[in-house]
C-alpha positions as CSV (number, residue, x, y, z in Angstrom):
1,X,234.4,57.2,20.4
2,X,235.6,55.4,24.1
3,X,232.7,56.4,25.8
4,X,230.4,53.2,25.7
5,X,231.6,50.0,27.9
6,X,235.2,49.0,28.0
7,X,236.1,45.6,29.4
8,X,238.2,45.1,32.2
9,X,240.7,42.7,32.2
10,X,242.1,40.7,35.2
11,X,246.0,41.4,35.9
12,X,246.7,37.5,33.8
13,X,245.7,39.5,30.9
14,X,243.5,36.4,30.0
15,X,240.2,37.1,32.3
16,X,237.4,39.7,32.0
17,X,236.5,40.6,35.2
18,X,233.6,43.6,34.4
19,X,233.1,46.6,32.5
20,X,233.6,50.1,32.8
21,X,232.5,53.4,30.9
22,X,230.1,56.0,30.0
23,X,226.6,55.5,30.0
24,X,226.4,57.1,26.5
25,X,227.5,60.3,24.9
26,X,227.9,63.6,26.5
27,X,224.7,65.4,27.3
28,X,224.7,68.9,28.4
29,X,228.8,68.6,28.7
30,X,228.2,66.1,31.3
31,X,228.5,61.5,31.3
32,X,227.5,59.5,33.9
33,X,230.1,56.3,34.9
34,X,229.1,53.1,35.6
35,X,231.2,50.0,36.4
36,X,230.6,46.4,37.1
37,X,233.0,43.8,38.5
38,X,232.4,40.2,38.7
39,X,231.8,38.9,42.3
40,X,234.8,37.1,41.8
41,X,236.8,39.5,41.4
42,X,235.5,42.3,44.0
43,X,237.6,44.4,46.4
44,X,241.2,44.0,44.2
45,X,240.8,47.4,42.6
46,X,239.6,46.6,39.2
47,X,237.0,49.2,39.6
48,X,238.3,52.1,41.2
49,X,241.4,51.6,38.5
50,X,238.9,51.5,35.6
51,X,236.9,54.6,37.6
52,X,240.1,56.6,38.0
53,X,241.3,56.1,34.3
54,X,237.7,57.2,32.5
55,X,237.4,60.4,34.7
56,X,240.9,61.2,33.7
57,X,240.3,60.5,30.5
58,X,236.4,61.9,30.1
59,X,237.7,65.5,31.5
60,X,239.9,65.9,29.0
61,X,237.5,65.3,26.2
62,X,236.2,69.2,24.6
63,X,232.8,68.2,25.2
64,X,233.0,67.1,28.8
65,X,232.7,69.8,31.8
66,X,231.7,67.2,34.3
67,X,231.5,63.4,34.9
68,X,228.4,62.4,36.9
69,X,227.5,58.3,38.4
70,X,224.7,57.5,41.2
71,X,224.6,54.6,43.1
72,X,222.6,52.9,46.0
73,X,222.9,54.2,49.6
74,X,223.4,50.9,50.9
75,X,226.4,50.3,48.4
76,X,229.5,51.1,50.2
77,X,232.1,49.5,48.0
78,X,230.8,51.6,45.0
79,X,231.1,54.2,47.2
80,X,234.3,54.0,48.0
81,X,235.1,53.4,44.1
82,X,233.5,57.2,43.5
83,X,235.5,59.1,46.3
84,X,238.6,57.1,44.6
85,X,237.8,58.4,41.8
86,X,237.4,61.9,43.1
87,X,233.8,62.6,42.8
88,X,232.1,64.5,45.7
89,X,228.5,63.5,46.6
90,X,226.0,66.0,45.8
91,X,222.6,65.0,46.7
92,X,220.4,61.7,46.7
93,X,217.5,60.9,44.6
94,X,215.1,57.8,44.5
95,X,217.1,56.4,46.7
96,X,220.4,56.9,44.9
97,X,223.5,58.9,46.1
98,X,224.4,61.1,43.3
99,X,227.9,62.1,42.4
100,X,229.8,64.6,40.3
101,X,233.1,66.0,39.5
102,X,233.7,68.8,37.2
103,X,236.7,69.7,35.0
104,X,239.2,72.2,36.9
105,X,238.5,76.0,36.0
106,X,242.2,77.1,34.7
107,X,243.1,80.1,37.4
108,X,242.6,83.5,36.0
């Protein structure tokens, strides 16, 4: 449960303005993000707030250790969403920056 797409809703609390969630069910203690924001609707925070409230959310699931999202090299605005969300880059592939950000080991 909550980690398939959840709609995001303009500040009039009357317009859909993307989506936002967890490209399926955990997987080896780790879900990938995505997000999409109407064009319309770009660069007024909709996505990094929707980013910022699944990875808070996701890492404190029992089944998640890690939240993971790629995105296109070329796509600075997604990657600005990622470091607002506090994901670190950690490597490319096909193209694609990848990202990750693991749950916080409790100090021993």
């Amino acid at each position: 449960m909550g980690y398939g797409p959840w709609i995001i809703i303009a500040r009039d609390r009357r317009t859909v303005v993307g989506s936002a969630g967890f490209q399926g069910t955990p997987v080896d203690q780790a879900v990938e993000l995505g997000f999409g924001v109407h064009a319309d609707y770009r660069k007024q925070g909709y996505a990094s707030e929707a980013a910022r409230a699944l990875v808070f959310w996701g890492l404190r699931q029992p089944d998640v250790e890690r939240i993971i999202a790629k995105c296109d090299l070329a796509n600075a605005a997604s990657v600005r969403v990622l470091e607002k969300a506090g994901m670190s880059r950690v490597g490319e592939a096909e193209g694609m920056l990848l990202w990750e950000l693991r749950r916080p080991q409790p100090d021993k």
